[in-house]
C-alpha positions as YAML, in Angstrom:
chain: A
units: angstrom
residues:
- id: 1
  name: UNK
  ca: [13.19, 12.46, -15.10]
- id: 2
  name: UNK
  ca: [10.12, 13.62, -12.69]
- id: 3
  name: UNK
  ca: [6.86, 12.24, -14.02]
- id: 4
  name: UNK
  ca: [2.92, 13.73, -13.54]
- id: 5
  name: UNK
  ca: [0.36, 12.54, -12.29]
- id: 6
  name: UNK
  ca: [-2.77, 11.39, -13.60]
- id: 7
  name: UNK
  ca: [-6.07, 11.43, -11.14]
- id: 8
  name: UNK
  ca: [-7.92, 8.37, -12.51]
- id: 9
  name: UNK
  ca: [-10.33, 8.24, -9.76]
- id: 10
  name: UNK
  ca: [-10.72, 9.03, -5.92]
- id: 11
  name: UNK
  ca: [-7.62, 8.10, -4.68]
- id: 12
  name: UNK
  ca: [-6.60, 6.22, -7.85]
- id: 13
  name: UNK
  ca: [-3.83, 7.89, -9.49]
- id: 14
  name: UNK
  ca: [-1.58, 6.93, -12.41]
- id: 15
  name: UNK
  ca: [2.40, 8.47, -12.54]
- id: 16
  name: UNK
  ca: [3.58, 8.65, -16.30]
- id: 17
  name: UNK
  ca: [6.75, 9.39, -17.34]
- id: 18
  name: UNK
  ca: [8.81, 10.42, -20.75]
- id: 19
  name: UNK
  ca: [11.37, 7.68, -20.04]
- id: 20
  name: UNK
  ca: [10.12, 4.40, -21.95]
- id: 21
  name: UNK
  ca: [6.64, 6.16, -21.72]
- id: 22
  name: UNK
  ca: [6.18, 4.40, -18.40]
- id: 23
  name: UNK
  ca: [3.26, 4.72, -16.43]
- id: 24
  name: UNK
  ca: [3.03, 3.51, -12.68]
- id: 25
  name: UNK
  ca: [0.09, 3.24, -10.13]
- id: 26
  name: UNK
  ca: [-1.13, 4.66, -6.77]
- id: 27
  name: UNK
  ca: [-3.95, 3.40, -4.86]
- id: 28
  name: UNK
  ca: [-4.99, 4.82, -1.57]
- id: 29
  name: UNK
  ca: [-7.20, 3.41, 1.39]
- id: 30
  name: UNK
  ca: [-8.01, 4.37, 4.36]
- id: 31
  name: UNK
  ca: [-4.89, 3.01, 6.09]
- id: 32
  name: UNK
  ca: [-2.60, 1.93, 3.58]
- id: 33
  name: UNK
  ca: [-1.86, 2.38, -0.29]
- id: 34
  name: UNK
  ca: [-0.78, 0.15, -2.95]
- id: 35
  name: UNK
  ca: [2.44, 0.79, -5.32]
- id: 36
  name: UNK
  ca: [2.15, -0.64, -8.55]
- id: 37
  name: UNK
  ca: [5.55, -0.88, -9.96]
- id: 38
  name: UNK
  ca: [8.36, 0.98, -8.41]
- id: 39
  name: UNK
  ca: [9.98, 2.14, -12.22]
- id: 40
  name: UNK
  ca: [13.20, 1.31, -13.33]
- id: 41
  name: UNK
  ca: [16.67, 2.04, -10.70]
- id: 42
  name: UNK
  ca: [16.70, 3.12, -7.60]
- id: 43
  name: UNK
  ca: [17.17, 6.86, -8.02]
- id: 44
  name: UNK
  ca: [14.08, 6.65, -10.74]
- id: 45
  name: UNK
  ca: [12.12, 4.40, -7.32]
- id: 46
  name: UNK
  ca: [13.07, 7.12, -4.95]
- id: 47
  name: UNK
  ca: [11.98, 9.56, -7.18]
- id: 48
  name: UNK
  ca: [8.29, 8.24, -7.24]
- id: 49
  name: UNK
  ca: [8.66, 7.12, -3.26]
- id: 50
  name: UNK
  ca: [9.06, 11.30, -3.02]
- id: 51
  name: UNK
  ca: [6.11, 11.79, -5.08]
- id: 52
  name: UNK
  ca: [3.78, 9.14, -3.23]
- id: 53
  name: UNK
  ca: [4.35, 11.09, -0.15]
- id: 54
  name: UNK
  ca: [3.26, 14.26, -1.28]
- id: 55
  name: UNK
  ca: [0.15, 12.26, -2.00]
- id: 56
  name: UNK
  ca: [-0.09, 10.16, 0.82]
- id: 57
  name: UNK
  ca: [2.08, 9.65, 4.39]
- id: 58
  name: UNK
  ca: [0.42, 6.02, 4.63]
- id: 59
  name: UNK
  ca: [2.38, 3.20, 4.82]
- id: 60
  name: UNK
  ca: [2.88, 1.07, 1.75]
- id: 61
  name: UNK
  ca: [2.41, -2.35, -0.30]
- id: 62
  name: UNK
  ca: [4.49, -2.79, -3.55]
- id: 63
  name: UNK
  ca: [3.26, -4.81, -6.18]
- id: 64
  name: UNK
  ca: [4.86, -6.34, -9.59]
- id: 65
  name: UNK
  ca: [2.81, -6.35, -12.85]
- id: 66
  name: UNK
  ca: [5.87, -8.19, -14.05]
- id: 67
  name: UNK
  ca: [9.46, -8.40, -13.55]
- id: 68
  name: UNK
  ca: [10.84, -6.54, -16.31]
- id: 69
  name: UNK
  ca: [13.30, -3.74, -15.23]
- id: 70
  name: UNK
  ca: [11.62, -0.33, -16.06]
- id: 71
  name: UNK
  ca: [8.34, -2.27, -13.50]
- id: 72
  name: UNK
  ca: [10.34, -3.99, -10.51]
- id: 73
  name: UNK
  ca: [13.94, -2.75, -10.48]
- id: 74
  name: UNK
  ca: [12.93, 0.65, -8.22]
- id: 75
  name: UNK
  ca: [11.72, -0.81, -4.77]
- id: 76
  name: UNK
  ca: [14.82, 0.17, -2.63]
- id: 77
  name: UNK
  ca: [13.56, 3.24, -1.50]
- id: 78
  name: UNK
  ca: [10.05, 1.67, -0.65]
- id: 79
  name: UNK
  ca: [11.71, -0.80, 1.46]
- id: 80
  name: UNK
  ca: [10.93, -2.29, 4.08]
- id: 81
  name: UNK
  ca: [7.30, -3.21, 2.92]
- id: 82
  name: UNK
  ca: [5.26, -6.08, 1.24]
- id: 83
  name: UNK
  ca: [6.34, -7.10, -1.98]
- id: 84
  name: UNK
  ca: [3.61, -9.03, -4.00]
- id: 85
  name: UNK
  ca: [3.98, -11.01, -7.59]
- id: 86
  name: UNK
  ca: [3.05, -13.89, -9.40]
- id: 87
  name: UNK
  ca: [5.24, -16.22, -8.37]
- id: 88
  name: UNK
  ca: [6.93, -17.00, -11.37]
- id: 89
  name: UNK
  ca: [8.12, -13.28, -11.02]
- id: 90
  name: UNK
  ca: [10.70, -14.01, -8.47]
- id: 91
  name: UNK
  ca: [12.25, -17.00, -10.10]
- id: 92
  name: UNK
  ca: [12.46, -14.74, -13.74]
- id: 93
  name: UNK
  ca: [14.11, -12.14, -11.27]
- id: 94
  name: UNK
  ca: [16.46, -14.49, -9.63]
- id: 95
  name: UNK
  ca: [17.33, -16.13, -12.96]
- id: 96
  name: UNK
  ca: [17.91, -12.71, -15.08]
- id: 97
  name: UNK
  ca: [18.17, -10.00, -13.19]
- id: 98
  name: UNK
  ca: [22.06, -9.67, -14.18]
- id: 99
  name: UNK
  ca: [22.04, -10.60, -17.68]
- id: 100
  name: UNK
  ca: [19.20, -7.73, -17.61]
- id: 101
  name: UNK
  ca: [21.27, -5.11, -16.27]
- id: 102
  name: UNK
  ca: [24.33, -6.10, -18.51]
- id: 103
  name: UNK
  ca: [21.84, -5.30, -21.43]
- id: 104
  name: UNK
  ca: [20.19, -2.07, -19.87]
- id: 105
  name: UNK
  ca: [23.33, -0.70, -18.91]
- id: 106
  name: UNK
  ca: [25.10, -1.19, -22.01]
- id: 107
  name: UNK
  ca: [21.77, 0.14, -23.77]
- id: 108
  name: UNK
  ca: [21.67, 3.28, -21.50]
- id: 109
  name: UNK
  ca: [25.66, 3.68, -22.27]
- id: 110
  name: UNK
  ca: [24.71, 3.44, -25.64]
- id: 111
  name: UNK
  ca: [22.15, 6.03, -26.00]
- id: 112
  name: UNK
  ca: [24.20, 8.45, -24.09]
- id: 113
  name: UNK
  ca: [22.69, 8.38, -20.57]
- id: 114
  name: UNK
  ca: [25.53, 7.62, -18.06]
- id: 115
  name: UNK
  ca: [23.03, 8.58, -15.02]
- id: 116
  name: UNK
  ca: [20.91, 5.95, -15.96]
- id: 117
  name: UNK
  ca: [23.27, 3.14, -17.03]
- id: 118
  name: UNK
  ca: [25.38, 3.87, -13.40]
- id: 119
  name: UNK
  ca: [21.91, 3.89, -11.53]
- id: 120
  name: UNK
  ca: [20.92, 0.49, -12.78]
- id: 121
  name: UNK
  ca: [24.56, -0.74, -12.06]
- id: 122
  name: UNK
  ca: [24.29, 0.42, -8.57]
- id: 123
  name: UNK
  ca: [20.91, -1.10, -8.22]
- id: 124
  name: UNK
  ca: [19.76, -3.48, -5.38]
- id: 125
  name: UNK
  ca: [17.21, -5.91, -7.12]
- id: 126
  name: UNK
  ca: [14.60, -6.56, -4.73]
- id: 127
  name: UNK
  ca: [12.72, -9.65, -4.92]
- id: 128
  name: UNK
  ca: [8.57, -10.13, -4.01]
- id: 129
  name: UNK
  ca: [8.37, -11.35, -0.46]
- id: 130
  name: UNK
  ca: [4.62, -11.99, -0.97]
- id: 131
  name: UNK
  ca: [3.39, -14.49, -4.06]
- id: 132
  name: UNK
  ca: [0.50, -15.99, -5.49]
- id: 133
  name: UNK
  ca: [-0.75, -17.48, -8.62]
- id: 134
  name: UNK
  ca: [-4.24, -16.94, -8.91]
- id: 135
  name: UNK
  ca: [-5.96, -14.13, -7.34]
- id: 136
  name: UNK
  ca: [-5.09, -12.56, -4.17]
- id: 137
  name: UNK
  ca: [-7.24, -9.43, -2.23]
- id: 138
  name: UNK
  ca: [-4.97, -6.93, -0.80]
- id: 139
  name: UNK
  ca: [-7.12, -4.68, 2.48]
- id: 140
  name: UNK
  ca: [-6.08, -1.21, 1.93]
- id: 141
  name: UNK
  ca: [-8.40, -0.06, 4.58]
- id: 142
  name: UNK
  ca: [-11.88, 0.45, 3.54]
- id: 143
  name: UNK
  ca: [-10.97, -0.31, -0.15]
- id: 144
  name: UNK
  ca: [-9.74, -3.77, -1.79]
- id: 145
  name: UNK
  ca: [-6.76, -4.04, -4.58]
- id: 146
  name: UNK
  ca: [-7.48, -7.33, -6.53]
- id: 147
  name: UNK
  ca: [-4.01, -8.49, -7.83]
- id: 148
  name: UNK
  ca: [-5.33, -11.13, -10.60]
- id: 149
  name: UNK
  ca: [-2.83, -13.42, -13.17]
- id: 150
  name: UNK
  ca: [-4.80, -12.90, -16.39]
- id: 151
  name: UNK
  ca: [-2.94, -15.80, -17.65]
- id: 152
  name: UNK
  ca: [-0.04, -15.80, -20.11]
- id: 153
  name: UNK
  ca: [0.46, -12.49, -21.67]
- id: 154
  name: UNK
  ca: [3.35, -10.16, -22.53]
- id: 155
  name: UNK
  ca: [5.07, -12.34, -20.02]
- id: 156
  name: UNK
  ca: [4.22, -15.96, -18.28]
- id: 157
  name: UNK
  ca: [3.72, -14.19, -14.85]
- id: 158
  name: UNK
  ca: [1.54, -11.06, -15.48]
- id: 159
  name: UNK
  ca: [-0.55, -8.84, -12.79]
- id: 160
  name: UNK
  ca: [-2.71, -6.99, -13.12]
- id: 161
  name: UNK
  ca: [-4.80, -5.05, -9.92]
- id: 162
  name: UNK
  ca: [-8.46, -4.24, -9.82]
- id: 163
  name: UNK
  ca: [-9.81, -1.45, -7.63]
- id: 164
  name: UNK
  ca: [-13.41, -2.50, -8.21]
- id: 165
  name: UNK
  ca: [-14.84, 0.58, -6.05]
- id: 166
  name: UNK
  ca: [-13.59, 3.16, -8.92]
- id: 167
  name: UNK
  ca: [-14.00, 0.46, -11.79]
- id: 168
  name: UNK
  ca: [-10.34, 1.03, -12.63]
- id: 169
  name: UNK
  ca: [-7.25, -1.90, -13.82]
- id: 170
  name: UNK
  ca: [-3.75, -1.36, -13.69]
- id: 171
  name: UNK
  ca: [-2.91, -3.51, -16.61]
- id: 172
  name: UNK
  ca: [0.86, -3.39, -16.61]
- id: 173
  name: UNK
  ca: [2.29, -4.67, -20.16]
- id: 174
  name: UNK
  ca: [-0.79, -6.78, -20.90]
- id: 175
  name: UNK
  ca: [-1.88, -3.22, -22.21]
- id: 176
  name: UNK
  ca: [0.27, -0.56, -23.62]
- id: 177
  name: UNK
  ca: [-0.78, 2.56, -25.46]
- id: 178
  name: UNK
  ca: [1.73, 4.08, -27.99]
- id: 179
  name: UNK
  ca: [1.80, 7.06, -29.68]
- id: 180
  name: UNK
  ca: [-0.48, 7.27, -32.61]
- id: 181
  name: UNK
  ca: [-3.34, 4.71, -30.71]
- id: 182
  name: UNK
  ca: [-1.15, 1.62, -31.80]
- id: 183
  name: UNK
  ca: [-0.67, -0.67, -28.49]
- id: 184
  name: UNK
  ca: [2.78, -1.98, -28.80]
- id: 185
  name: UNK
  ca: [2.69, -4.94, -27.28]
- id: 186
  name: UNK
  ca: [6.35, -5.36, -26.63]
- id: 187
  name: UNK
  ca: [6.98, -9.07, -27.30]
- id: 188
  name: UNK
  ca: [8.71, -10.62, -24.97]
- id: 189
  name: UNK
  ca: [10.68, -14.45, -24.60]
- id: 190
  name: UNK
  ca: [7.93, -15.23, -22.54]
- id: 191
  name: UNK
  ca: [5.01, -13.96, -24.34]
- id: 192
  name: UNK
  ca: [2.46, -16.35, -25.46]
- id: 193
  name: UNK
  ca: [0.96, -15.02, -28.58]
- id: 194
  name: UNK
  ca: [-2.09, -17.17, -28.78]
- id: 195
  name: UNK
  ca: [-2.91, -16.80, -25.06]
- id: 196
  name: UNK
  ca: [-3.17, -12.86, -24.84]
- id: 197
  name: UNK
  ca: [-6.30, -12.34, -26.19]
- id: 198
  name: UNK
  ca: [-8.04, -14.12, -23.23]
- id: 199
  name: UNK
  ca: [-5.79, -12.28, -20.89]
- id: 200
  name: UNK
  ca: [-7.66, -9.45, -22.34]
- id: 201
  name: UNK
  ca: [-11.05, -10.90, -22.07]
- id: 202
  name: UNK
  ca: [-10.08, -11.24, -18.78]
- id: 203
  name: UNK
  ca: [-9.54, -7.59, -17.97]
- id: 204
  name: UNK
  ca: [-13.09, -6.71, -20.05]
- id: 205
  name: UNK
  ca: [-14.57, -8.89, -17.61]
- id: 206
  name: UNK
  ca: [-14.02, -6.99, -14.87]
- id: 207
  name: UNK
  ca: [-16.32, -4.50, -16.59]
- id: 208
  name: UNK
  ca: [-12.93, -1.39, -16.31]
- id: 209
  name: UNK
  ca: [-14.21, 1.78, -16.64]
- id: 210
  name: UNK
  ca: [-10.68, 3.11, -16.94]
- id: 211
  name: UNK
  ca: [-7.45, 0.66, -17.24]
- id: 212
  name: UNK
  ca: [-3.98, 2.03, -17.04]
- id: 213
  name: UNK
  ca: [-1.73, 0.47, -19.11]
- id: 214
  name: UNK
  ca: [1.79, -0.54, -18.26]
- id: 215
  name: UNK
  ca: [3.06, 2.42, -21.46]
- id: 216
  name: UNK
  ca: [1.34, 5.53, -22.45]
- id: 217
  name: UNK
  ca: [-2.24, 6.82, -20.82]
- id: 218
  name: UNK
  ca: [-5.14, 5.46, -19.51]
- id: 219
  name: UNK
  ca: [-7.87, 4.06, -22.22]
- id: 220
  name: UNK
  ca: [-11.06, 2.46, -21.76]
- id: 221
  name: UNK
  ca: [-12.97, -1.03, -22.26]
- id: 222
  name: UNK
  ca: [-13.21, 0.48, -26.30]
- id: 223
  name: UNK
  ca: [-9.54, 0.69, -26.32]
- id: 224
  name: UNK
  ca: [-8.83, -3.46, -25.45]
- id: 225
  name: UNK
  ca: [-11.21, -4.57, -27.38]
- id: 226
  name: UNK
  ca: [-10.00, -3.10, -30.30]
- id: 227
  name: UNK
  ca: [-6.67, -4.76, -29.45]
- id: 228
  name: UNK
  ca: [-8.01, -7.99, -28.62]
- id: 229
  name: UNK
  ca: [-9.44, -8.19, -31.84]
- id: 230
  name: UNK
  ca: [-6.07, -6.73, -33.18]
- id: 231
  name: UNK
  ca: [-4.14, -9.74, -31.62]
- id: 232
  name: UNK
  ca: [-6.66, -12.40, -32.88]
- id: 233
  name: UNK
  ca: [-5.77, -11.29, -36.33]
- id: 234
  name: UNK
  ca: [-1.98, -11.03, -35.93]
- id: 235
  name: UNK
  ca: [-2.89, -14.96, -34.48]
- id: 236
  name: UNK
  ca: [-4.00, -16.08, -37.61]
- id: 237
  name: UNK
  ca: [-2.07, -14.45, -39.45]
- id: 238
  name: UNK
  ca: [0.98, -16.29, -38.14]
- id: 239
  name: UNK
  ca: [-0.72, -19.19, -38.62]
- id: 240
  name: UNK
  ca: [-0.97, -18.56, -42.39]
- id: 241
  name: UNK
  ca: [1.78, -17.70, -42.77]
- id: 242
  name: UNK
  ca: [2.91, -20.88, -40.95]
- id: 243
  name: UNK
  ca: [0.91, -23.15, -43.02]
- id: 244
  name: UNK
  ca: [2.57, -21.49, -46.34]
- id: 245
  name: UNK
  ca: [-0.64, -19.23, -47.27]
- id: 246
  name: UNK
  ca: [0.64, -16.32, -47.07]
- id: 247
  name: UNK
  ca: [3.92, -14.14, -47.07]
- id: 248
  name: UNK
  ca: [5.16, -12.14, -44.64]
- id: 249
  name: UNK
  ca: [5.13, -8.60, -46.76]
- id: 250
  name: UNK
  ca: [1.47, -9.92, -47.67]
- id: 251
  name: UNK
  ca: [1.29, -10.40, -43.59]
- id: 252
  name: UNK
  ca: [2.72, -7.00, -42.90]
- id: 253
  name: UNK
  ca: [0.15, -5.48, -45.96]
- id: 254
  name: UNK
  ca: [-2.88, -6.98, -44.20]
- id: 255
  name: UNK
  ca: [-2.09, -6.16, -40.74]
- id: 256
  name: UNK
  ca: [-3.92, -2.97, -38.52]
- id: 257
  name: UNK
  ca: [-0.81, -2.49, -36.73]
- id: 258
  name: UNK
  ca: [2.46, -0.73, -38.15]
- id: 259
  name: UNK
  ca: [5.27, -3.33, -39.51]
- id: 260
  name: UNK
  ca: [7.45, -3.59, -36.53]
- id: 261
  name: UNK
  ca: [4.98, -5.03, -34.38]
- id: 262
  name: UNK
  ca: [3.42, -7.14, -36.99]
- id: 263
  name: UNK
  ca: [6.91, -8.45, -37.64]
- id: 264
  name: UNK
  ca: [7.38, -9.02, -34.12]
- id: 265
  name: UNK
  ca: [4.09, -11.00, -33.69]
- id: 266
  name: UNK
  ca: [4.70, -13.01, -36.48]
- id: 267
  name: UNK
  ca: [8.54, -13.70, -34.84]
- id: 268
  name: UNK
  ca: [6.88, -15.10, -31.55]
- id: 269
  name: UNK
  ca: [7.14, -18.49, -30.47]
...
């Protein structure tokens, strides 16, 4: 259950972990550092509050890339502190937060990990004290932390933070990197298919020489373009298949990406 760590830049470090392939974020100023996402329980958070401080005694800011569990269910340990997120995060915590842990719990019992369906039961869910919708600058001390809604993504309330000193972007789930160089993209209720390619843009924008994706490790500016141009055709062909021109094996056949996440596209709203 211990993760490693991943020295993206000076004082920029990415945590990744075998569990759901997760990867977390630590950013360090001067006189305080940044959290980005807190992982999955709180024995999994207090885990990675252990590991921080063998990087860093200063005190610390949490912040969301989205509210999914595995992201924003491990904060206990960091408490008290600054929570940030969009602030659509803390209404999709308050509103699903238990119906969440029903399912995790029941998929943890399932896959024959009792720790980690009881930790989830047992866990506190903590919602952002601090929210925005735009763009907000976090003051680490001698370094900034840009927290930035891309726009509608994986999920309606996505984060993801800039350190523009070390050209680095914690992209949470509006990235992922599988195995085998396929991004995943885990569809959610709330992702907006058509939208996600300018979230990308977005990101590219900011000119990343390294972004950390929410799954799997860091890529480059190379890597979301690729993907960007990935989703654009996965776009239209929904839209073909919408309109009758196509069928979904035909879909599937044409597609870059393997045929559960082209199915999964093509399933979005």
């Amino acid at each position: 259950m211990t993760g490693r760590w991943i020295d993206v830049a000076e004082g920029v470090h990415a945590r990744r972990y075998e569990e759901l392939d997760l990867t977390v974020g630590l950013v360090v100023g001067a006189e305080r550092c940044l959290v980005v996402d807190t992982r999955g329980d709180l024995e999994q958070g207090a885990e990675l509050a252990a590991a921080i401080r063998e990087k860093t005694p200063l005190p610390w800011t949490v912040v969301y890339t989205h509210a999914h569990f595995d992201h924003a269910w491990g904060t206990e340990a960091f408490l008290p502190c600054e929570v940030w997120a969009h602030e659509r995060c803390a209404a999709e915590l308050a509103e699903h937060a238990e119906a969440d842990r029903a399912k995790w719990v029941a998929h943890y019992r399932g896959e024959g990990k009792p720790e980690i369906a009881e930790a989830i039961a047992r866990t506190t869910v903590a919602a952002p004290d601090h929210t925005f919708t735009g763009r907000v600058e976090v003051d680490l001390g001698g370094r900034a932390a840009v927290l930035l809604h891309p726009g509608p993504a994986h999920t309606g309330h996505d984060v993801v933070v800039h350190v523009p000193d070390a050209g680095v972007v914690f992209a949470g789930d509006v990235v992922e990197h599988a195995e085998a160089g396929f991004s995943a993209f885990s569809f959610s209720d709330e992702t907006d298919l058509t939208a996600w390619p300018d979230a990308l843009d977005a990101i590219l924008a900011l000119d990343p020489r390294v972004v950390v994706p929410g799954h799997g490790d860091p890529v480059d500016a190379a890597f979301v373009r690729y993907h960007r141009d990935g989703l654009h055709e996965l776009i239209s062909l929904k839209a073909g298949l919408g309109r009758g021109e196509t069928t979904e094996v035909a879909a599937v056949a044409a597609s870059r990406y393997p045929s559960d996440v082209t199915l999964a596209a093509l399933a979005t709203p």
